[in-house]
N, C-alpha and C positions, 0 to 999 in steps of 0.2 A: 076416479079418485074424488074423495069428497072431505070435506070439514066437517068431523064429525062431536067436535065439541066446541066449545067456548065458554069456557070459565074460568074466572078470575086473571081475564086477560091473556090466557095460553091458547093459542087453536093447535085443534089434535089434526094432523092429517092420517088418513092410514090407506097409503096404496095399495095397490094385490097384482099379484101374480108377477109379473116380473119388470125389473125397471131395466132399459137398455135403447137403444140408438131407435127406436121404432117411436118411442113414448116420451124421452128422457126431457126434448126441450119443454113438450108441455105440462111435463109434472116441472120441471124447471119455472115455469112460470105460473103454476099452481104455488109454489111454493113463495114465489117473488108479490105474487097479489096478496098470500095471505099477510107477509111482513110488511106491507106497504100502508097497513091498514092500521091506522093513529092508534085505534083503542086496542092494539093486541101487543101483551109484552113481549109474548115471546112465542116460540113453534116446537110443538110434540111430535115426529115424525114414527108413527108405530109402522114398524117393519114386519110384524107378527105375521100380514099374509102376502110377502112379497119372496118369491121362490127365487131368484136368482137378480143379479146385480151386475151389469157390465162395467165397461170405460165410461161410457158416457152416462148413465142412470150415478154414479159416483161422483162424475164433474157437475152434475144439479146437484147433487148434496153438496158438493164444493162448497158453489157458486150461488146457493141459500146460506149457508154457513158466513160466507165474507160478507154478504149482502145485509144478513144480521148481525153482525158484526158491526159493520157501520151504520146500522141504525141506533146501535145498541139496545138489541132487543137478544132473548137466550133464543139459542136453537138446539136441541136437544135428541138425539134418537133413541129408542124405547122398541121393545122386545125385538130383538135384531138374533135371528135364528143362527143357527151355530153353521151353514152355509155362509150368509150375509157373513157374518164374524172374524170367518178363515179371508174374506177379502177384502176386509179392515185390514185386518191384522197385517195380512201378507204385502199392503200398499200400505202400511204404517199409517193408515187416517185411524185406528183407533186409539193415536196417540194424539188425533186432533180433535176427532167429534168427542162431546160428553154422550155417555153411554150410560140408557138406563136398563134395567132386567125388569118390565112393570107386568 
């Protein structure tokens, strides 16, 4: 996983292949260094090539989500495949995360 953008203060993450108990703490802390970082307002997280999503790969989205939250910086996730979607939905975090279609 890498930070594939930075502009106008937003870093884009975009994982692959799949987020889950193997990976999850350190994309967790992929995600906690990039908000940590004074000059970025906020995190684009593109789902586009991330094939499946467990318990724990969802508790790092969490646990990025509150952690920007009190920084107040936006955290955001962007093209989240119609897999990903059904386990938003079905765990009602798509009534929590902001969802983009990019």
């Amino acid at each position: 996983m890498q930070a594939l953008l930075k502009s106008q203060k937003v870093a884009v993450i975009r994982p692959h292949s799949c987020l889950n108990a193997t990976n999850a703490l350190e994309f967790e802390r992929e995600l906690s260094t990039m908000l940590a970082q004074e000059d970025i307002a906020g995190l684009l997280v593109d789902l586009a090539a991330v094939e499946s999503c467990d318990s724990s790969g969802l508790m790092a989205l969490v646990s990025a989500l509150k952690s920007a939250q009190n920084l107040g910086k936006g955290f955001q996730l962007d093209s989240v495949s119609p897999a990903i979607k059904i386990v938003l939905e079905l765990t009602q975090l798509d009534q929590v995360f902001e969802i983009s279609q990019g």
